[in-house]
C-alpha positions in Angstrom: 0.0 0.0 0.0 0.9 3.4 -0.8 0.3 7.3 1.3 -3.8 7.9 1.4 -5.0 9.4 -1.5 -8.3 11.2 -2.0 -10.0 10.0 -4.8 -13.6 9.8 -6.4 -15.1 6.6 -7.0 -18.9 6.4 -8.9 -18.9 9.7 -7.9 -18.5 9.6 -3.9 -14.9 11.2 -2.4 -12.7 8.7 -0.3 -9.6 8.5 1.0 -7.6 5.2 0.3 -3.8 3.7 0.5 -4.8 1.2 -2.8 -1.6 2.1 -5.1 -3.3 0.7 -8.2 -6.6 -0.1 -9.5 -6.7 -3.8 -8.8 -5.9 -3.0 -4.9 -8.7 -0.5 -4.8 -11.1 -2.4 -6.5 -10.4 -5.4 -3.7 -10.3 -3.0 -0.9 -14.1 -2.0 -2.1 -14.9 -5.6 -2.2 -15.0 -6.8 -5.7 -12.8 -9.0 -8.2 -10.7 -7.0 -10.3 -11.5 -9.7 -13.1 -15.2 -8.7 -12.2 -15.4 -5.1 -13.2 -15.2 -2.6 -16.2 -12.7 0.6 -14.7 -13.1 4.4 -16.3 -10.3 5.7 -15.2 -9.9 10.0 -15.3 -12.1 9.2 -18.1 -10.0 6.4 -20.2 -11.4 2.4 -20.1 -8.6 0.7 -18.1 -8.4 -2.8 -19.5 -8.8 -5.6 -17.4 -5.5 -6.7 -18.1 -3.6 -3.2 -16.8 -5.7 -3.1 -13.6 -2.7 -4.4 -11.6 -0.7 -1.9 -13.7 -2.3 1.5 -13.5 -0.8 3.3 -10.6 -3.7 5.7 -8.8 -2.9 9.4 -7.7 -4.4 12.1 -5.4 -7.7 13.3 -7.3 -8.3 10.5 -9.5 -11.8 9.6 -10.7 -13.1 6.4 -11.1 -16.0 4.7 -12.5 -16.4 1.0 -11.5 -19.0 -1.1 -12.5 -19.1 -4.8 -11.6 -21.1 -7.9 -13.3 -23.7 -9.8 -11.4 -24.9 -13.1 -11.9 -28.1 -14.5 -11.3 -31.0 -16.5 -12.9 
């Protein structure tokens, strides 16, 4: 983990330590391999997700996928 950050995620500020994308999206509760990531406006493939450093003011969109039946 990394200093705490503020960042806006699906439009609500909050602090966090993630350093990249795929820790945030674990520290919200999800499966990296489970969402789709806008990141400061750019689609952040799956595949970069452990990649893609975050920084102070970042904005994210995250949407996950359900299952069901």
């Amino acid at each position: 983990m990394s200093a705490a950050k503020s960042i806006t995620v699906n439009d609500q500020l909050r602090r966090s330590e993630a350093a990249t994308i795929a820790d945030l999206v674990r520290e919200l509760g999800l499966k990296p391999e489970k969402v789709a990531v806008e990141h400061n406006g750019v689609i952040a493939p799956r595949s970069t997700l452990e990649d893609v450093p975050l920084g102070d003011g970042d904005v994210l969109e995250i949407v996950h996928f359900v299952g069901g039946g």
